[in-house]
N, CA and C of each residue as an Amber inpcrd file, in Angstrom:
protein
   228
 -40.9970000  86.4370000  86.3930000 -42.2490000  87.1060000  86.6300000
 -43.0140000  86.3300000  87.6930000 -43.2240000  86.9580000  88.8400000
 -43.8840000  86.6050000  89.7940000 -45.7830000  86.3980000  89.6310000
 -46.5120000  85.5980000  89.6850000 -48.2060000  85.5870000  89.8220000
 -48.2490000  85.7150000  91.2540000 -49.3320000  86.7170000  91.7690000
 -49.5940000  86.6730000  93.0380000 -51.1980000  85.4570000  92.6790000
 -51.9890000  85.8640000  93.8490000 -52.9240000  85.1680000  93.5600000
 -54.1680000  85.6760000  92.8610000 -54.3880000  87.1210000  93.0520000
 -55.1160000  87.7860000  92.0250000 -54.8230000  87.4380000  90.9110000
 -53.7920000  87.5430000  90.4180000 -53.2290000  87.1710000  88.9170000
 -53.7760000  85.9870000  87.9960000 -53.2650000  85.4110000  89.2220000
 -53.6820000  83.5030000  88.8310000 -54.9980000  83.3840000  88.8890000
 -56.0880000  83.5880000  89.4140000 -57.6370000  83.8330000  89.3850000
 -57.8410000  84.4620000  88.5560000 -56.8610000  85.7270000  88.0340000
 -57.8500000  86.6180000  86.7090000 -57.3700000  85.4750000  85.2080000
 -56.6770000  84.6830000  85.5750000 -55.9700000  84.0920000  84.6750000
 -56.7940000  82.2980000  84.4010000 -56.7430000  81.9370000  85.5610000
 -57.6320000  80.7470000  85.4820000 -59.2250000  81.2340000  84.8950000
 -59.6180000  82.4090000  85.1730000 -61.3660000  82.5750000  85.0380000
 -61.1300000  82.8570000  83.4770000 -60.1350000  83.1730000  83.1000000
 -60.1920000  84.1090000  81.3590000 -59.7500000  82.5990000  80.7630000
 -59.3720000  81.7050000  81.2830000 -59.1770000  80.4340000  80.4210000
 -60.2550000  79.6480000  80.6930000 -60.9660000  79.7450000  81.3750000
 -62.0610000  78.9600000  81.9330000 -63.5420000  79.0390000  80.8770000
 -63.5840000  80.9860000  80.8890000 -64.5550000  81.4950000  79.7690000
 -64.2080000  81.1750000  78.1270000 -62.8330000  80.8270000  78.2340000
 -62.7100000  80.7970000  76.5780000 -63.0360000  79.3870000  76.3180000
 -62.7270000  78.5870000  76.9390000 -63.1360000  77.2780000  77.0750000
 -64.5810000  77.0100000  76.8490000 -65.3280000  77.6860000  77.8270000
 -66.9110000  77.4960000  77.7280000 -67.4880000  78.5960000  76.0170000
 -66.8670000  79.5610000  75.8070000 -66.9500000  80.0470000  75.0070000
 -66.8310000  79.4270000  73.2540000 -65.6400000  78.6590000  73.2720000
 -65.3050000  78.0650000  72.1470000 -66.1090000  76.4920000  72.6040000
 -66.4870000  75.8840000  73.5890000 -67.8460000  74.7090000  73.7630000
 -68.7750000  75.0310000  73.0400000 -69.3620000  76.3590000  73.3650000
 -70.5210000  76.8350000  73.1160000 -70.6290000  76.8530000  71.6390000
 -69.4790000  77.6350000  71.3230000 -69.6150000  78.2800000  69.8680000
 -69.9830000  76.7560000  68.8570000 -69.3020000  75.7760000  69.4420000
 -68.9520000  73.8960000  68.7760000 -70.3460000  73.2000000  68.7940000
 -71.1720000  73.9710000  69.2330000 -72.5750000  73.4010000  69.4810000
 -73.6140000  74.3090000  68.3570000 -73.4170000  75.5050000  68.3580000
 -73.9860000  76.3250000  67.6370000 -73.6780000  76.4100000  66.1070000
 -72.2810000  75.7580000  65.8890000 -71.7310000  75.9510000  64.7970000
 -71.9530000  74.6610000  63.7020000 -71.7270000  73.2430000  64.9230000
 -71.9010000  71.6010000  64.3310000 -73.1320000  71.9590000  63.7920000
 -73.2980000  71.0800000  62.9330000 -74.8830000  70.5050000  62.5650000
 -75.0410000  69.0670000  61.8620000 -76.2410000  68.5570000  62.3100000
 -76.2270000  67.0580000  62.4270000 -76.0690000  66.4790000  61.0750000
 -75.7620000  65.4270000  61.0730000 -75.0430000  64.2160000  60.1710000
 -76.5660000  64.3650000  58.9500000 -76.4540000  64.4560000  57.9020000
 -77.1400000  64.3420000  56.8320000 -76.6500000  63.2200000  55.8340000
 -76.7470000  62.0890000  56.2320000 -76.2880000  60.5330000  55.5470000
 -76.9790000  60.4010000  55.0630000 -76.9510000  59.9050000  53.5480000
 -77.9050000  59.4810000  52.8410000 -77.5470000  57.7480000  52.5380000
 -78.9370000  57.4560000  51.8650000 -78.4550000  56.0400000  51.4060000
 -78.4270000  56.0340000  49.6480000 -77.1020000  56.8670000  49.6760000
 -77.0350000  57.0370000  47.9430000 -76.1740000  55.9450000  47.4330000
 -75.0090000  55.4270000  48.3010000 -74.3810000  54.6520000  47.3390000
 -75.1330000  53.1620000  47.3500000 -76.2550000  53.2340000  48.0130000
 -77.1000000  52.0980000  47.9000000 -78.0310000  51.7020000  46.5730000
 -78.0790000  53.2410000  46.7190000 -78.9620000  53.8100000  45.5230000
 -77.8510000  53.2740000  43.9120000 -77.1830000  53.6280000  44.0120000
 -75.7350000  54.0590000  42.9700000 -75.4640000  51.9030000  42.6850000
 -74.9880000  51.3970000  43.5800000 -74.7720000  50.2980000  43.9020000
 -75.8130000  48.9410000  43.5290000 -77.2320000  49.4270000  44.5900000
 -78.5680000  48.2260000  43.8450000 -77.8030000  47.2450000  45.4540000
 -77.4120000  47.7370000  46.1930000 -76.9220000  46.7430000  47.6100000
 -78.0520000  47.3580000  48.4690000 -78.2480000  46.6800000  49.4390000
 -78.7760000  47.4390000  50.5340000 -77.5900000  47.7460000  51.8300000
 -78.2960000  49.2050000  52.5420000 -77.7050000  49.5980000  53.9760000
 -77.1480000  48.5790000  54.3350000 -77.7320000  47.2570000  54.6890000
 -77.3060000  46.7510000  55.7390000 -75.7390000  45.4940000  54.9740000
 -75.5900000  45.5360000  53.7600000 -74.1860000  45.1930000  53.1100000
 -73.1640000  45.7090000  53.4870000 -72.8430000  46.9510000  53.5200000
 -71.7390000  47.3520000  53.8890000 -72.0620000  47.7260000  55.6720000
 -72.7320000  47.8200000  56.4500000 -73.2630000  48.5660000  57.6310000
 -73.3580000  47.2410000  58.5580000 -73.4160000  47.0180000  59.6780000
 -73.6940000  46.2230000  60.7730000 -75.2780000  46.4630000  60.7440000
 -75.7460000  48.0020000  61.3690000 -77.0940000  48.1020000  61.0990000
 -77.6720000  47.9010000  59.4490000 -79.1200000  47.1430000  59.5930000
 -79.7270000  46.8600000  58.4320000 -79.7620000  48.3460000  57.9390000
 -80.2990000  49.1950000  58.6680000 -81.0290000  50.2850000  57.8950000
 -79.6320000  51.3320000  57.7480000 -78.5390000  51.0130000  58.1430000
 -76.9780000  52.1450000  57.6210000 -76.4610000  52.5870000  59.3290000
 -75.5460000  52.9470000  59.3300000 -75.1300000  53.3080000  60.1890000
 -74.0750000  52.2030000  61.3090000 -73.5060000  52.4340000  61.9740000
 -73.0260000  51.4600000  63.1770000 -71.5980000  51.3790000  62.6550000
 -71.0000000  50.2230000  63.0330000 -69.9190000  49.8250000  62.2400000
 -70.1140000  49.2030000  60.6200000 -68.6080000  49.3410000  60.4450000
 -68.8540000  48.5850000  58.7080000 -68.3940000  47.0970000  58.7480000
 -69.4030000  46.4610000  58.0470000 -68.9720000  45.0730000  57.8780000
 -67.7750000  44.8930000  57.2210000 -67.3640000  43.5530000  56.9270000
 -65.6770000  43.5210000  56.0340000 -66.0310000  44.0460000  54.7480000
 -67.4310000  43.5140000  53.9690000 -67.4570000  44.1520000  52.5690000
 -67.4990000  45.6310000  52.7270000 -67.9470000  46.4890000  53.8470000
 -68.4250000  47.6800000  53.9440000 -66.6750000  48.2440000  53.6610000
 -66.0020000  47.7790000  54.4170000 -64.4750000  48.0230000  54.8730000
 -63.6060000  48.2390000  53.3790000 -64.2850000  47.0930000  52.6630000
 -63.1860000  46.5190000  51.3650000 -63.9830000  47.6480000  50.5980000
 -65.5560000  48.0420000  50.2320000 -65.9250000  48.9680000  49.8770000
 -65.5240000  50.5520000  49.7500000 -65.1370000  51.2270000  50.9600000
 -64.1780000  52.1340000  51.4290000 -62.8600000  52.1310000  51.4500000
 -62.2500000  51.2030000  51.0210000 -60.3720000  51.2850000  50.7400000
 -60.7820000  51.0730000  49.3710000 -61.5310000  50.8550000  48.6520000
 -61.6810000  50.9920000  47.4450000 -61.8930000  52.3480000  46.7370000
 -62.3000000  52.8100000  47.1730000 -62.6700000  54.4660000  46.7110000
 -63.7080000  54.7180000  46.5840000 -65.0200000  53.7750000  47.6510000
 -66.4140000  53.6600000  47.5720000 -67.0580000  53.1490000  46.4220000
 -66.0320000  52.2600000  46.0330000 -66.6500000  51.2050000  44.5770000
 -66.1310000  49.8580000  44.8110000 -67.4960000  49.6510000  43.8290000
 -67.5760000  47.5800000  44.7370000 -66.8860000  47.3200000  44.4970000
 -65.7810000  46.5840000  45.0320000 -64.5090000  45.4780000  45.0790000
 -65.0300000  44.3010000  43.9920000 -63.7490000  44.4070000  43.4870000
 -64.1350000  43.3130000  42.5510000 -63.5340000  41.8920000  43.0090000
């Protein structure tokens, strides 16, 4: 099967729109991170034990690490 160059233009623009199409839709559809500080709560630790940042978030420290291969319960 031969593409002339019409072809290939109706073909690049229809992959081009689905692209921007399914972007779009990934923006409209995400919705932002709702983290709580429950297992702090649950625990009696603070954010910044398992977290790099004091207040949660960032990377996880080693206890944060050993915390999470645990099944989100304190390592004994």
């Amino acid at each position: 099967m031969k593409l002339n160059a019409k072809n290939a233009f109706a073909l690049a623009c229809g992959t081009a729109t689905a692209v921007v199409i399914a972007g779009a839709a990934s923006l409209v559809i995400s919705q932002p991170a709702a983290a709580t500080a429950e297992f702090a709560k649950q625990t009696g630790k603070s954010c910044g034990d398992c977290h790099t940042a004091a207040k949660g978030g960032g990377p996880l420290t080693p206890f944060g690490e050993k915390f999470k291969a645990n099944g989100n319960k304190l390592p004994m």
